[in-house]
Z-matrix of the N, CA and C atoms (Angstrom, degrees):
N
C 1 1.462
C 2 1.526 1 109.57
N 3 1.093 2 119.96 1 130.77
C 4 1.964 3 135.28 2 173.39
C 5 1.303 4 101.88 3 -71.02
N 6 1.502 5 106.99 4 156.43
C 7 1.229 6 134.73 5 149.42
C 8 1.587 7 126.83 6 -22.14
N 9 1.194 8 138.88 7 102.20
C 10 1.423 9 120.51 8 -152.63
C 11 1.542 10 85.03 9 -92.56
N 12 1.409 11 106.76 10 132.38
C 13 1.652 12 131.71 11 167.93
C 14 1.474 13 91.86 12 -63.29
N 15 1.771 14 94.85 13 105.27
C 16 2.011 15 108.39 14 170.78
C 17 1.431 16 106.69 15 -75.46
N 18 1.500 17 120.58 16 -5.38
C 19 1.404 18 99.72 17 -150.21
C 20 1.636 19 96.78 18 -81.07
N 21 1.506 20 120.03 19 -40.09
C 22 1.134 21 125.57 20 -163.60
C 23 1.966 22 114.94 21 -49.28
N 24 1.585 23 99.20 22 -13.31
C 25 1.096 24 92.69 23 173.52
C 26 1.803 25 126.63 24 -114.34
N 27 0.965 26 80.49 25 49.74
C 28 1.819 27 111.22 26 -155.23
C 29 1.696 28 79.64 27 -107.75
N 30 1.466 29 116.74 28 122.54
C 31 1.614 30 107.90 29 174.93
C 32 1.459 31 83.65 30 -111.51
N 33 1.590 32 126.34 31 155.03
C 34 1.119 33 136.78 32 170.68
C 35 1.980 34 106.74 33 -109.01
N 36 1.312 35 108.32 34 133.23
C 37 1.614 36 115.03 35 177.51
C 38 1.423 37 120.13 36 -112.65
N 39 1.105 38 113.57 37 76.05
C 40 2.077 39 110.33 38 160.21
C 41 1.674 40 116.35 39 -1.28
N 42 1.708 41 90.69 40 118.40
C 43 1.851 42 88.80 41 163.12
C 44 1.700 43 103.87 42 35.24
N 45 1.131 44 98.56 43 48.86
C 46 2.044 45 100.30 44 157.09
C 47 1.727 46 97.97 45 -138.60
N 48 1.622 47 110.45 46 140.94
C 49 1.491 48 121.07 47 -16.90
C 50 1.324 49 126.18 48 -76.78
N 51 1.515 50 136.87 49 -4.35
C 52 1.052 51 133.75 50 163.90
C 53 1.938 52 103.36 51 -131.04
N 54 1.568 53 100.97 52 169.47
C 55 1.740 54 105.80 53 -177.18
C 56 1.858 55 106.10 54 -49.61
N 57 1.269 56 82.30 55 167.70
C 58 1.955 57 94.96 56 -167.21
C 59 1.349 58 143.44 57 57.01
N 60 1.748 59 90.50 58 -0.83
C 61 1.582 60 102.92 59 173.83
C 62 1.793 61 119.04 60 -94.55
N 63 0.974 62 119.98 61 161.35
C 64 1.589 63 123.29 62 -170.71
C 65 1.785 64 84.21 63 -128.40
N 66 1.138 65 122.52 64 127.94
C 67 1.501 66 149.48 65 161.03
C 68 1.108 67 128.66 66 -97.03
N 69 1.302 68 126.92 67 99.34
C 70 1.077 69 126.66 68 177.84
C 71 1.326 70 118.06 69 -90.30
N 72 1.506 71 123.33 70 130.92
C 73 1.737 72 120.53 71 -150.99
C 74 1.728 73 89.20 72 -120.50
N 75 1.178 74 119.24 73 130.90
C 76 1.349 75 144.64 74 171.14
C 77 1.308 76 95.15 75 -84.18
N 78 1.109 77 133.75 76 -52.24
C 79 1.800 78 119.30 77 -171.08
C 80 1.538 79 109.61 78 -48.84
N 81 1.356 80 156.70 79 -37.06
C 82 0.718 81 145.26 80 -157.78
C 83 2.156 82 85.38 81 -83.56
N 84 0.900 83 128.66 82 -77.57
C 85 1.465 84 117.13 83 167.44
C 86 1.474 85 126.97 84 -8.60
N 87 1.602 86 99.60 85 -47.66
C 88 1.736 87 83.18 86 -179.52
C 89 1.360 88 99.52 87 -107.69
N 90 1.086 89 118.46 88 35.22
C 91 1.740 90 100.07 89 171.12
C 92 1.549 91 96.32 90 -116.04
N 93 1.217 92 135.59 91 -13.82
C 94 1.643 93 152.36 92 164.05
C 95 1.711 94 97.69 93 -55.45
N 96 0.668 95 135.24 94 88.41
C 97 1.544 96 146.00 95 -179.03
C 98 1.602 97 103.86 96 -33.57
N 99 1.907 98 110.44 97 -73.84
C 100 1.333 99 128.65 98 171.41
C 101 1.689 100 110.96 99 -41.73
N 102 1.547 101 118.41 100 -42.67
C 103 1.144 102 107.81 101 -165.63
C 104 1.645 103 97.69 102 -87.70
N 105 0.938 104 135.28 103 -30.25
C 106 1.714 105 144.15 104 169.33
C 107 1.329 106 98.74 105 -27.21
N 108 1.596 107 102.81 106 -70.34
C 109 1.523 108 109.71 107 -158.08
C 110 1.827 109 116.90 108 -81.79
N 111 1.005 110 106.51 109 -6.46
C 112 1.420 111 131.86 110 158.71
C 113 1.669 112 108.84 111 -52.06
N 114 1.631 113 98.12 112 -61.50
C 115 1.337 114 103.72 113 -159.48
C 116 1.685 115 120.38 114 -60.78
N 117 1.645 116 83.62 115 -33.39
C 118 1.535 117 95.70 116 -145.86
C 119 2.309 118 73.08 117 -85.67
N 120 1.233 119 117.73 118 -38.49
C 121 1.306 120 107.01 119 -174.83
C 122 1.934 121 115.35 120 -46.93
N 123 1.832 122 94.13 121 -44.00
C 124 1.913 123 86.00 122 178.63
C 125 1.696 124 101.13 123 -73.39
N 126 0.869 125 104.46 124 -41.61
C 127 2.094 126 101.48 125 -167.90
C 128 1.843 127 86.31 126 -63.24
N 129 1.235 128 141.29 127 12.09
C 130 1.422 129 101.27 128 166.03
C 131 1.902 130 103.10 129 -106.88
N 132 1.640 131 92.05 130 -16.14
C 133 1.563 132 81.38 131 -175.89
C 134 1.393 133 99.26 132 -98.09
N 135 1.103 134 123.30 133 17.63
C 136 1.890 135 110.67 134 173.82
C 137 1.169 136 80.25 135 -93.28
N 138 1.497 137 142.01 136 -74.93
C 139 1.528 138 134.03 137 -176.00
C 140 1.230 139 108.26 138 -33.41
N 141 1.289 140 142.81 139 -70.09
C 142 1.229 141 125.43 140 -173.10
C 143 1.071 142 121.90 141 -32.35
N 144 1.375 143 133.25 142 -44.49
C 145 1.420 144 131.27 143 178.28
C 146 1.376 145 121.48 144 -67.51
N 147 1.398 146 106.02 145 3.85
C 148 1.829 147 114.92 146 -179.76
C 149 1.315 148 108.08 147 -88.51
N 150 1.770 149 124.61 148 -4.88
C 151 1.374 150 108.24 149 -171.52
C 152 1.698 151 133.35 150 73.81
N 153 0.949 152 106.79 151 -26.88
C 154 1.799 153 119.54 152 176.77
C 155 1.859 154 107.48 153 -48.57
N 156 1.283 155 90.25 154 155.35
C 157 1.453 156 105.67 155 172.92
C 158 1.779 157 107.71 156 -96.98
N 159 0.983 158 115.74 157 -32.50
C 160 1.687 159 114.33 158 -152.48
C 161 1.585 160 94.90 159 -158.15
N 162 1.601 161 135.63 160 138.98
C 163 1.244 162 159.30 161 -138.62
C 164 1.998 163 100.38 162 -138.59
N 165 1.327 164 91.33 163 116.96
C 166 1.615 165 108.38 164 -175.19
C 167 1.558 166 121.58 165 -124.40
N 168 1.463 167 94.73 166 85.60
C 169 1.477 168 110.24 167 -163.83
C 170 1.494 169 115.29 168 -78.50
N 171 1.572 170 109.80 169 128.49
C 172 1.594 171 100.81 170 173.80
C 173 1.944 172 123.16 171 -100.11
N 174 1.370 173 104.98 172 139.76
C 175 1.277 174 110.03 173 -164.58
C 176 1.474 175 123.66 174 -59.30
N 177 1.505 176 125.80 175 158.10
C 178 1.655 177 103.52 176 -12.88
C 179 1.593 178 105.44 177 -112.73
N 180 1.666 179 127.38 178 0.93
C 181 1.133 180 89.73 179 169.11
C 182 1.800 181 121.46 180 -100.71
N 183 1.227 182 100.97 181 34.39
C 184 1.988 183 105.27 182 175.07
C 185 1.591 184 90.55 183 -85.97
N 186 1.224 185 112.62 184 -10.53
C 187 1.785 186 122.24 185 176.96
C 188 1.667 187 96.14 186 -66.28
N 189 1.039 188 117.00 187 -67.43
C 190 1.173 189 134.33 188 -163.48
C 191 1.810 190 129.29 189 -29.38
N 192 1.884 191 89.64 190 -62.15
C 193 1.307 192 122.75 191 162.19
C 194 1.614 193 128.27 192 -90.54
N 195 1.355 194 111.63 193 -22.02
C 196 1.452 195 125.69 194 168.44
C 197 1.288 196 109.26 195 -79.28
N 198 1.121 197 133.97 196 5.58
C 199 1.394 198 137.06 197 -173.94
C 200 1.784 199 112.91 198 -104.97
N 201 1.071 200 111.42 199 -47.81
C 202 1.321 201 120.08 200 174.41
C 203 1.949 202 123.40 201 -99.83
N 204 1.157 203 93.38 202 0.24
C 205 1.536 204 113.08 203 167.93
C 206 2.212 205 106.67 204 -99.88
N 207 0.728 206 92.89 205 -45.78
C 208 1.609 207 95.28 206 167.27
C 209 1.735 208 104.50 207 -68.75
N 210 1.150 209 118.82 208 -42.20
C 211 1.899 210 109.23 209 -170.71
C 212 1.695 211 81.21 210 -86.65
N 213 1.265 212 155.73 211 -35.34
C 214 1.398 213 143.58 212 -163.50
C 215 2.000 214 99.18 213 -63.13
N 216 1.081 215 102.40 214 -52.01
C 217 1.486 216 110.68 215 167.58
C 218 1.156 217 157.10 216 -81.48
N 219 1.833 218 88.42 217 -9.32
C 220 1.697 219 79.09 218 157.27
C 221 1.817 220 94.82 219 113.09
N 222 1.190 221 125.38 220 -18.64
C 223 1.249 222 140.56 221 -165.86
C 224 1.826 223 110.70 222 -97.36
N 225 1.867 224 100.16 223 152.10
C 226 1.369 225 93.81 224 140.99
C 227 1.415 226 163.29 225 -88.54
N 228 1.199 227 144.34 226 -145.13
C 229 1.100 228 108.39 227 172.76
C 230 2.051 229 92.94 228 -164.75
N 231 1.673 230 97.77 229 127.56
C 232 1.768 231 116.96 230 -163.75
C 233 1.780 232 76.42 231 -101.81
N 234 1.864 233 100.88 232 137.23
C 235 1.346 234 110.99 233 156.74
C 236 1.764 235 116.02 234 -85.00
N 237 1.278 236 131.18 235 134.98
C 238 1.637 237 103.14 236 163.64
C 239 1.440 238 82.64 237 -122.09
N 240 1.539 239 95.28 238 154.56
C 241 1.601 240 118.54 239 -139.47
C 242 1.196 241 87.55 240 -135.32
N 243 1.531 242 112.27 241 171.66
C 244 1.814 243 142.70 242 178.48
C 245 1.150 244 88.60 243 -86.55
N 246 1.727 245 127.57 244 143.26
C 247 1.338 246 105.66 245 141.13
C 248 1.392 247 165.89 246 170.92
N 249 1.223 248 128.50 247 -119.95
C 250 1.887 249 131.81 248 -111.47
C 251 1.269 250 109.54 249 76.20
N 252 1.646 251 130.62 250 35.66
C 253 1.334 252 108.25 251 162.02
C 254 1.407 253 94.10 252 -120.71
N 255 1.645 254 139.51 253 21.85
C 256 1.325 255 110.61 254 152.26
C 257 1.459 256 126.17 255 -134.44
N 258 1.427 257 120.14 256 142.56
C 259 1.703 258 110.28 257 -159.81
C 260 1.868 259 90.53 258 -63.43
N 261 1.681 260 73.16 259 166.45
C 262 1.865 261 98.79 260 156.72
C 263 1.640 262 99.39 261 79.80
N 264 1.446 263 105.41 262 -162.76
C 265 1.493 264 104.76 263 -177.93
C 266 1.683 265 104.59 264 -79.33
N 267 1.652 266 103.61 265 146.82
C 268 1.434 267 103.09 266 158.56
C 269 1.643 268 109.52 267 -162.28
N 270 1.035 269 99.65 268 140.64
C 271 1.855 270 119.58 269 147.30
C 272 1.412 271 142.02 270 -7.51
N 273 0.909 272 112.98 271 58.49
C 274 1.620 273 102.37 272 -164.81
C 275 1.606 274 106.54 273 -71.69
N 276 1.702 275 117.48 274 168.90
C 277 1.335 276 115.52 275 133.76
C 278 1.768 277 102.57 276 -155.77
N 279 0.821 278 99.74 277 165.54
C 280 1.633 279 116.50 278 176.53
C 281 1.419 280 124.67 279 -110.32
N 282 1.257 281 115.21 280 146.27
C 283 1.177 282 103.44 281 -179.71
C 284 1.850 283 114.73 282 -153.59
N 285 1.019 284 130.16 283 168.59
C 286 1.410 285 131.71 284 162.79
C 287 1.124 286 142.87 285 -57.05
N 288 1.289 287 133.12 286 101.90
C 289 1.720 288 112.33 287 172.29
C 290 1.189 289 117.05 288 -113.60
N 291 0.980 290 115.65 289 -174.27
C 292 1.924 291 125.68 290 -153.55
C 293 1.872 292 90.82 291 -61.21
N 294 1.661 293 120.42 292 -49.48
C 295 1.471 294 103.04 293 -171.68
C 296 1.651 295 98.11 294 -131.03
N 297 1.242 296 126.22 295 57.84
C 298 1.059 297 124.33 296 -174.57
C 299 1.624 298 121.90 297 164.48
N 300 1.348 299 131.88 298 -173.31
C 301 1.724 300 120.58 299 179.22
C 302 1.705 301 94.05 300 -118.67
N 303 1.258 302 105.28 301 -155.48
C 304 1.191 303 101.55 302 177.89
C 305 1.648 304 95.59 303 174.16
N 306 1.457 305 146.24 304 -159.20
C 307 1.530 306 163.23 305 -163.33
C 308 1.116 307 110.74 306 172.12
N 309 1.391 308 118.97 307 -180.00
C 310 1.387 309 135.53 308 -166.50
C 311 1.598 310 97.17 309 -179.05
N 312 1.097 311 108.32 310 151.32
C 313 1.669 312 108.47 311 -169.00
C 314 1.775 313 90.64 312 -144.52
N 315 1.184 314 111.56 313 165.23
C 316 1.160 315 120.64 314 174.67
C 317 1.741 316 103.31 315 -156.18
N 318 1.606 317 109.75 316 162.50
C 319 1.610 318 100.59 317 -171.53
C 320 1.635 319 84.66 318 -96.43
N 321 1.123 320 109.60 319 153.90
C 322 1.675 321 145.50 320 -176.66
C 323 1.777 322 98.29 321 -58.07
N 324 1.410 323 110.92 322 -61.50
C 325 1.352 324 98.46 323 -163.20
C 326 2.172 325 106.93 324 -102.52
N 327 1.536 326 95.14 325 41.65
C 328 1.645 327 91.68 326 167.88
C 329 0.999 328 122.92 327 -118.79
N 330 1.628 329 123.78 328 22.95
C 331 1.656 330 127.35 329 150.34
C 332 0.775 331 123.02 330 -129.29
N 333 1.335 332 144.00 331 123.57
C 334 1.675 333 157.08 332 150.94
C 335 1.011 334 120.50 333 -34.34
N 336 1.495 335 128.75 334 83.56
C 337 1.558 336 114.53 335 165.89
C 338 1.044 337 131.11 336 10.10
N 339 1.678 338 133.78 337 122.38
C 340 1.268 339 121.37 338 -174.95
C 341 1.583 340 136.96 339 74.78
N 342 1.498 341 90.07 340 -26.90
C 343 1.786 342 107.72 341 170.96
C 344 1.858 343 111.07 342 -46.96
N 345 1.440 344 91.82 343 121.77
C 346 1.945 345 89.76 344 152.53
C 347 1.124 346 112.90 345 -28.88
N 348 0.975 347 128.87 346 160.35
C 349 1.431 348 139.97 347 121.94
C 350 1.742 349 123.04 348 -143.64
N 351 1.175 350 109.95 349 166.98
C 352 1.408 351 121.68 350 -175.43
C 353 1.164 352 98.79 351 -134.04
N 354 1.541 353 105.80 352 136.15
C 355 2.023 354 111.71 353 179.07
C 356 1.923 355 77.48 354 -93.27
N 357 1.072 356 95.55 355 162.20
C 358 2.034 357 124.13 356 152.55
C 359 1.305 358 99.20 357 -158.55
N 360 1.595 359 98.10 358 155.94
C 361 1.527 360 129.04 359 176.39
C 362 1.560 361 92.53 360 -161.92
N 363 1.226 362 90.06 361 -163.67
C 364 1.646 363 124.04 362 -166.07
C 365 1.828 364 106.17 363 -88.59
N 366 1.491 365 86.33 364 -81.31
C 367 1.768 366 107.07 365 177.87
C 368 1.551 367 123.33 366 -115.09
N 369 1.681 368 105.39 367 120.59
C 370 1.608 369 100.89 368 173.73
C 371 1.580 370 94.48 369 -92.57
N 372 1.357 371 136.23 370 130.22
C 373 1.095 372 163.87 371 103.37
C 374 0.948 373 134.40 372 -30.99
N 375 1.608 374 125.47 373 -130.28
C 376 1.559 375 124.14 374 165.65
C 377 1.447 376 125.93 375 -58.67
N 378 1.559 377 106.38 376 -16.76
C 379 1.382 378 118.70 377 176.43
C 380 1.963 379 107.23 378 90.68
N 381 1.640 380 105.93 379 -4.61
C 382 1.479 381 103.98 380 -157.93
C 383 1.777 382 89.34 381 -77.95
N 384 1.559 383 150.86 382 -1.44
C 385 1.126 384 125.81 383 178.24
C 386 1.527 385 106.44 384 -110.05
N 387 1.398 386 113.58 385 -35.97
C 388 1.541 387 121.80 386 168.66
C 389 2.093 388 105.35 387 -34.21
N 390 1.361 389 94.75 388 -54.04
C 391 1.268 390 97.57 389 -165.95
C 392 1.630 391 105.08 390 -86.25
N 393 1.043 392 145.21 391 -36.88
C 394 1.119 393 121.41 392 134.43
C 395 1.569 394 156.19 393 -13.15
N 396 1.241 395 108.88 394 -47.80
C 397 1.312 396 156.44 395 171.74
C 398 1.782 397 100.75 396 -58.45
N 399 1.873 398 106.07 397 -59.12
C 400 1.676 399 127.78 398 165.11
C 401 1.712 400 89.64 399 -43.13
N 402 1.236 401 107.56 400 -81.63
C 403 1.284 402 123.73 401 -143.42
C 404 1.763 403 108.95 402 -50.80
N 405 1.617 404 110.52 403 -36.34
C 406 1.383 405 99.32 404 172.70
C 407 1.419 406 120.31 405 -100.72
N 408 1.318 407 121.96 406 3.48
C 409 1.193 408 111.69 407 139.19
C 410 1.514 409 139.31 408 -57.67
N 411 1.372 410 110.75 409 -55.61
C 412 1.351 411 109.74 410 141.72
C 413 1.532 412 136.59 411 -7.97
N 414 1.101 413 102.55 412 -67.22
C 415 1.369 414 126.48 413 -168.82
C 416 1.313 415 104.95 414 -75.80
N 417 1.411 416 114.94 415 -5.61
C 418 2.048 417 102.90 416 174.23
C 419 1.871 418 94.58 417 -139.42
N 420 1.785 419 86.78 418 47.26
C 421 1.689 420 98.89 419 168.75
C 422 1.784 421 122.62 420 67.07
N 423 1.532 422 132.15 421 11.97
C 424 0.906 423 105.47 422 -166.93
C 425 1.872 424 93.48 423 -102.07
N 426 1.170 425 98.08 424 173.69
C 427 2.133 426 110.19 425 159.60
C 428 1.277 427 130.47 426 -82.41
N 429 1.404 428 120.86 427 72.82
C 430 1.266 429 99.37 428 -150.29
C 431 1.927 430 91.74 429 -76.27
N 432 1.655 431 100.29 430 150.19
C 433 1.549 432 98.50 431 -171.64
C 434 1.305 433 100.12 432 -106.39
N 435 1.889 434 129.29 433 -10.18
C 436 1.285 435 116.26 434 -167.90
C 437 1.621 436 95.87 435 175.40
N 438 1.592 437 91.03 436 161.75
C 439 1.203 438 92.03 437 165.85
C 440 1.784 439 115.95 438 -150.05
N 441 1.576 440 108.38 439 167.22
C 442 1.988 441 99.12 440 -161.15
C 443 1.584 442 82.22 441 -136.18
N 444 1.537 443 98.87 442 140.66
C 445 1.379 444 113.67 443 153.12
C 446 1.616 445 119.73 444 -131.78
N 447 1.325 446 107.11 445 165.79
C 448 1.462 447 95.85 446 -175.26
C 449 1.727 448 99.57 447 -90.30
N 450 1.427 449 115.57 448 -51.02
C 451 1.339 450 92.87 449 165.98
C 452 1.560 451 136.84 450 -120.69
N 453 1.233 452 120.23 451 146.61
C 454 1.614 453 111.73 452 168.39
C 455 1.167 454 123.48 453 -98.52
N 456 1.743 455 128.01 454 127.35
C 457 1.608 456 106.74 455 136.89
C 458 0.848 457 141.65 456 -53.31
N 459 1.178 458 139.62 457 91.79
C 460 1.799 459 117.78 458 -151.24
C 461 1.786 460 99.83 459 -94.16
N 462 1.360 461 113.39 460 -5.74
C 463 1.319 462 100.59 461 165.29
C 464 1.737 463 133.16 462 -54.72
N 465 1.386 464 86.84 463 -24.13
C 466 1.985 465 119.52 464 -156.58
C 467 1.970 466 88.61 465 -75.65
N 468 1.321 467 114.03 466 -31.17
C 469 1.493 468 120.80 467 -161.01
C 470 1.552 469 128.41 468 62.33
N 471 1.008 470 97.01 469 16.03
C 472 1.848 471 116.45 470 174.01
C 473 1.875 472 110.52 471 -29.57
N 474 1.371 473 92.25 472 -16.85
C 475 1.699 474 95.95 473 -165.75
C 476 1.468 475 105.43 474 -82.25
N 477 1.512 476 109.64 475 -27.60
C 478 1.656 477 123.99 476 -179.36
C 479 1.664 478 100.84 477 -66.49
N 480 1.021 479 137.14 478 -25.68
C 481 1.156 480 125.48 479 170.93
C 482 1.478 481 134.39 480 -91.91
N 483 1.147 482 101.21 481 -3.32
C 484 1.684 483 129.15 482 163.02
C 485 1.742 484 113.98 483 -57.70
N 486 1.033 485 110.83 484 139.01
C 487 1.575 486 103.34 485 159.15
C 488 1.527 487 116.07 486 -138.15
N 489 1.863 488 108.10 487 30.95
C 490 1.618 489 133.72 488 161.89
C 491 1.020 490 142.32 489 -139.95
N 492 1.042 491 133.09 490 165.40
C 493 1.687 492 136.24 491 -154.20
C 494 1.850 493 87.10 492 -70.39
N 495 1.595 494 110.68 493 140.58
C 496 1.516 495 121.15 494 -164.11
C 497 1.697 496 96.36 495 -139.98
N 498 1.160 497 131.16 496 107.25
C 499 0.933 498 136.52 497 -178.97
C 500 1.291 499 112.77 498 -102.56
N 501 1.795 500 143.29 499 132.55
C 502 1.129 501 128.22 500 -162.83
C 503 1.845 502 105.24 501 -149.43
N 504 0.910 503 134.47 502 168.99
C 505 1.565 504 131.35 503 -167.51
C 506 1.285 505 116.22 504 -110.87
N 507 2.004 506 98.31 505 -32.47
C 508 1.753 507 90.88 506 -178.70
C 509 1.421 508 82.81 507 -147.15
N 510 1.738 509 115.32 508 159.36
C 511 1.808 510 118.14 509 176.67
C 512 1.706 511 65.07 510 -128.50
N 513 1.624 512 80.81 511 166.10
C 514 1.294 513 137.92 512 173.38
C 515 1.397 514 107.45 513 -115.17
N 516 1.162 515 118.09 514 130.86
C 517 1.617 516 110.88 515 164.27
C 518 1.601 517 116.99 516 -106.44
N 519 1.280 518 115.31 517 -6.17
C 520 1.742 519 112.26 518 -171.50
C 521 1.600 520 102.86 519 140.39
């Protein structure tokens, strides 16, 4: 049996969230049972080849797919959050997006110095949260060795703002 073609379950949405944009909606993907288990089967062996110890998903749907790709392997799994969405001490950093700022928080004591890590999400885009995402990991000591998405625009060039191996399941060209 082949590779099941994910794209077909890729629904595309007009002007969402605002006019001139094209949306590409993952829910129709994971609610497809066959294509679910598809997904999460290639995203565990493209990750595998990243080397990482432990899988650092950004919210909320890197939750989604980082969740069952970390238990497929054997790994744990760090939330980075909006925020005020996680108790106890944590990490902030901030960062830029195309019309607005934004953060990411992480809790203080869920990486080990030196630890692998692997970012996952959903969509690399502009690349401005992926790399963010790098940057505060970093910043509370870990390596990050890579990172996987299920999809890219690769028109958007999200990859130019990377400075790691980016593994992805489906591009977009425009």
């Amino acid at each position: 049996m082949g590779i099941m073609d994910l794209k077909q379950h890729i629904r595309t949405v007009p002007d969402f969230p605002r006019p001139g944009i094209l949306f590409y909606d993952i829910a129709t993907l994971f609610a497809h049972p066959e294509a679910l288990k598809s997904t999460v089967e290639q995203m565990t062996e493209r990750v595998r080849g990243l080397n990482g110890s432990i899988l650092a998903g950004i919210e909320s749907r890197g939750f989604l797919i980082g969740t069952p790709v970390a238990h497929a392997l054997g790994f744990g799994f760090i939330m980075l959050r909006k925020t005020g969405k996680l108790p106890g001490a944590v990490t902030s950093l901030g960062y830029d997006l195309e019309y607005g700022s934004a953060a990411l928080e992480i809790q203080v004591d869920m990486v080990v110095p030196g630890q692998k890590v692997i970012l996952i999400d959903d969509l690399l885009a502009t690349g401005g949260t992926l790399a963010a995402a790098a940057r505060l990991l970093r910043k509370v000591g870990a390596e990050v060795v890579g990172a996987a998405c299920i999809l890219e625009l690769s028109f958007l060039k999200g990859r130019d703002k990377l400075d790691l191996p980016i593994e992805v399941l489906l591009s977009y060209d425009g």
